[in-house]
C-alpha positions, 0 to 999 in steps of 0.5 A, spaced: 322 680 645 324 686 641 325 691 645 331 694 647 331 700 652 338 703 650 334 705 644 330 710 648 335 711 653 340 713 647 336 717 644 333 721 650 341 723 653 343 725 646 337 729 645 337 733 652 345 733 651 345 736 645 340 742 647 345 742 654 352 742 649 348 748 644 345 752 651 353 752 654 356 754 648 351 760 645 350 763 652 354 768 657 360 767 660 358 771 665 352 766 667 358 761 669 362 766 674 358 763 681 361 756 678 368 758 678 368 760 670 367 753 668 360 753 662 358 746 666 352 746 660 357 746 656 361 740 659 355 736 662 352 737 656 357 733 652 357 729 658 350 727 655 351 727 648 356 722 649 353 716 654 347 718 649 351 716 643 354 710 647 348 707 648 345 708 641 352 705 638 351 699 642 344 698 641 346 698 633 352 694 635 347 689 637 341 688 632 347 687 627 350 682 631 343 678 632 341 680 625 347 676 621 347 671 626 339 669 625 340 670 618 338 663 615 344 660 611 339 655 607 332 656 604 330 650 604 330 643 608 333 638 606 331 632 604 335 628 610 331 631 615 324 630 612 320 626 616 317 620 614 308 619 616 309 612 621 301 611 620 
């Protein structure tokens, strides 16, 4: 079966990790002082963006490991390996 779940998981994280990353950066710093000054959407969102990533890397990583192994070496079979009608 050809469903791999990093694919969406991938694409989800660096989706919401991108908007969280893009959000931390643009908004006011006074927004963080409750949270000692530290823009957490900023670094959670580069968190995100990150593990999102990941998952796509490893996704990608494995369909090119299962493509170039299925790949067949020979079109044809060979004439050893044809069977024979034993009527």
């Amino acid at each position: 079966m050809g469903l791999d779940i990093r694919i969406p998981i991938g694409v989800m994280f660096s989706i919401m990790g991108a908007l969280l990353a893009v959000f931390g950066w643009l908004s006011d710093p006074a927004l963080y002082q409750r949270s000692l000054g530290i823009n957490i959407n900023l670094w959670w969102g580069l968190a995100l963006l990150v593990f999102g990533a990941t998952m796509l890397l490893l996704s990608w990583r494995k369909s090119a490991a299962t493509h170039s192994a299925a790949a067949p070496t020979e079109t044809r079979l060979p004439a050893a390996n044809a069977r024979t009608p034993t009527h």
